[in-house]
C-alpha positions as CSV (number, residue, x, y, z in Angstrom):
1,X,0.7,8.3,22.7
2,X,-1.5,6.8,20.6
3,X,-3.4,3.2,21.6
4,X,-1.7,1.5,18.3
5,X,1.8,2.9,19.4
6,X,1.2,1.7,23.1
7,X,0.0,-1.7,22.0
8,X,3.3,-1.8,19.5
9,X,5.6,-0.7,22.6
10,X,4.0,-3.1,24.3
11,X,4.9,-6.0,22.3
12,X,7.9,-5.3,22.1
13,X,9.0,-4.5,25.5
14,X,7.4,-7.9,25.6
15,X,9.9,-9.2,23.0
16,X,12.8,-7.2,24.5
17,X,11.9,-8.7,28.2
18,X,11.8,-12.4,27.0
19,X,15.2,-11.8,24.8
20,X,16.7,-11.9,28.4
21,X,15.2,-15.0,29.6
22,X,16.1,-16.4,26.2
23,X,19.6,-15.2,26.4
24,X,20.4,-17.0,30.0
25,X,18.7,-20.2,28.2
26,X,21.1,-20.5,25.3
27,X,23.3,-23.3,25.5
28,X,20.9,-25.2,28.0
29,X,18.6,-25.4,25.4
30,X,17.0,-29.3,24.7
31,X,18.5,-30.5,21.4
32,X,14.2,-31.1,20.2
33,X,12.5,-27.1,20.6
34,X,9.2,-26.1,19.8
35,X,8.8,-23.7,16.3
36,X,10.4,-20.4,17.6
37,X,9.0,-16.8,16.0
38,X,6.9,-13.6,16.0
39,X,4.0,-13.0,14.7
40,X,3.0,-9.1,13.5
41,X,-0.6,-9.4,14.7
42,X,0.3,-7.7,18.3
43,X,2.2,-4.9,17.2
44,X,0.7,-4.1,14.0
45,X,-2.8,-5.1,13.8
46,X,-3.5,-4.9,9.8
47,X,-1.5,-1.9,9.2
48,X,1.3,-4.4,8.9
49,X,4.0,-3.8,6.2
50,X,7.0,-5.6,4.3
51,X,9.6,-3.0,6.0
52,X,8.0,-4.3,9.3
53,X,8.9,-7.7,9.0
54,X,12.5,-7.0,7.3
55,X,13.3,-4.5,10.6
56,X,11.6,-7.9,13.1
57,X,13.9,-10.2,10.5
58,X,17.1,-8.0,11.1
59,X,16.0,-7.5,14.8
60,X,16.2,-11.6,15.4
61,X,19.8,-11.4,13.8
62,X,20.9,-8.8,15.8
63,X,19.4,-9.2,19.4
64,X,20.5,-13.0,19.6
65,X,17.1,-14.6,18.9
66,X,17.8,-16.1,15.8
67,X,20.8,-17.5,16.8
68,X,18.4,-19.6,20.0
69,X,15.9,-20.7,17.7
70,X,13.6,-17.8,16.7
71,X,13.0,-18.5,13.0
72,X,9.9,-17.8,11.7
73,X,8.9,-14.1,10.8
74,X,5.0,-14.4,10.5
75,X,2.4,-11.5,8.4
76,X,-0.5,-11.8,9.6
77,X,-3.6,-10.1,8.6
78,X,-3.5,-7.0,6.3
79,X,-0.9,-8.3,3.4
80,X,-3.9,-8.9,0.9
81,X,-5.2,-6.8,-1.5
82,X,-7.6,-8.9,-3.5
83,X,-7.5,-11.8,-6.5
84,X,-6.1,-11.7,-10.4
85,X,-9.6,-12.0,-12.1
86,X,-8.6,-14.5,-14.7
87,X,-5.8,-16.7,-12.8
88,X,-7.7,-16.2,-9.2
89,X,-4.4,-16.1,-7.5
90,X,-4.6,-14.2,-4.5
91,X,-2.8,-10.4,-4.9
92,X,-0.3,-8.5,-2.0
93,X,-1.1,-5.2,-1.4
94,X,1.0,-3.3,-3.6
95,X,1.5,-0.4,-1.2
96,X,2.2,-2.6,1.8
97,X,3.9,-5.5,0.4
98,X,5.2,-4.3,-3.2
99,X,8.2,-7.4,-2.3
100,X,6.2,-10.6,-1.5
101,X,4.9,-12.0,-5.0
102,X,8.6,-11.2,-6.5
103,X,9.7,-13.4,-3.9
104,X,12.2,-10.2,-2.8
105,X,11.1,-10.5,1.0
106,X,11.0,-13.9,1.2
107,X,14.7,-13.8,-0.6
108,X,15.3,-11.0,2.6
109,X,14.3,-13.2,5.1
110,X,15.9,-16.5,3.9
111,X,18.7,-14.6,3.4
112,X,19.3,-13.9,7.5
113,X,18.5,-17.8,7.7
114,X,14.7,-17.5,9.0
115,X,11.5,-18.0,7.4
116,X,8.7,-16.5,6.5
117,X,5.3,-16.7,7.1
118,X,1.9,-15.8,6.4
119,X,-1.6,-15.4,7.6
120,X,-4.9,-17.0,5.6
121,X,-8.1,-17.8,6.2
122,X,-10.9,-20.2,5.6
123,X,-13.2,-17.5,4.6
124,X,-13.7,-15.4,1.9
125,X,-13.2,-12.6,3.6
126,X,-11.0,-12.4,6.7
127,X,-11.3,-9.9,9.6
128,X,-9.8,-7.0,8.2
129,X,-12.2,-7.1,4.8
130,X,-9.5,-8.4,2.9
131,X,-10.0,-11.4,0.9
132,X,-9.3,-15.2,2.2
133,X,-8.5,-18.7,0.6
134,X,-11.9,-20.1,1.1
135,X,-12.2,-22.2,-2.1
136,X,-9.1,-20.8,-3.0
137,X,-6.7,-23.3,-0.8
138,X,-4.9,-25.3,-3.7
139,X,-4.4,-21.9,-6.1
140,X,-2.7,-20.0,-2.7
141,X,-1.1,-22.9,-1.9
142,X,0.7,-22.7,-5.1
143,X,0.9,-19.2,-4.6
144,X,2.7,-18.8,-1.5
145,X,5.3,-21.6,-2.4
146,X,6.2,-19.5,-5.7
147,X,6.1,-16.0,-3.2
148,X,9.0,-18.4,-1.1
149,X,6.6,-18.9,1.6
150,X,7.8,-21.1,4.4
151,X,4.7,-21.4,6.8
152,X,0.9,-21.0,6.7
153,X,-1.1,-19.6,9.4
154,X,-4.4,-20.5,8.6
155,X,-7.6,-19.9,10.7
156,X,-10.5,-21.8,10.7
């Protein structure tokens, strides 16, 4: 087994193990709960794709965790592929993430009643070599509201 398989099993043996303490907490649940969701980071490193986070979006629908709070579905590094030269919006990789700037996963993901997320930095370039918002905040701010994007995650 490859290290990038184990660390994926691992997550989600993680994910599947907490499902249960989640499942004998629904209903007891105070009415105020913390933001609820999974971040791709721990199973996918960069090699993240749009398929990945549609399978975790149906997962949270189908396992019970979206129905006890679990909303957000979170990309983090790896979705970038670079910036438009003239309009300096930032670009998805169009192997990875052909969906995001039609708005088609976000569409997905709202559609199952969750929301989606994304992963930014204040750099230029963020730890996988792909491009971050440094100087670009307003521009992929803009960007990720027309994309359908519900949350930021944005390191510093």
């Amino acid at each position: 087994m490859k290290f990038s398989e184990s660390k994926k099993n691992l997550s989600l043996l993680f994910l599947v193990a907490n499902l249960g303490v989640a499942q004998s907490l629904r209903g007891s649940l105070a009415k105020k709960k913390p933001q609820l969701g999974w971040n791709s980071w721990n199973c996918y490193g960069g090699g993240v794709t749009s398929a990945d986070l549609r399978s975790t979006a149906d997962y949270f629908v189908s396992s019970g965790l979206a129905e006890i709070g679990y909303t957000y579905v979170i990309t983090d590094d790896g979705w970038s592929s670079g910036r438009d030269s003239t309009t300096g919006e930032i670009i998805p990789d169009p192997n990875k993430f052909p969906d995001l700037a039609s708005g088609d996963l976000a569409a997905y993901i709202h559609g199952k009643n969750l929301k989606l997320g994304i992963y930014s930095a204040a750099s230029s370039v963020v730890c996988s070599g792909r491009v971050g918002s440094l100087y670009h905040e307003v521009v992929d701010a803009v960007t990720f509201g027309k994309w359908g994007v519900d949350y930021v995650k944005y390191d510093k």
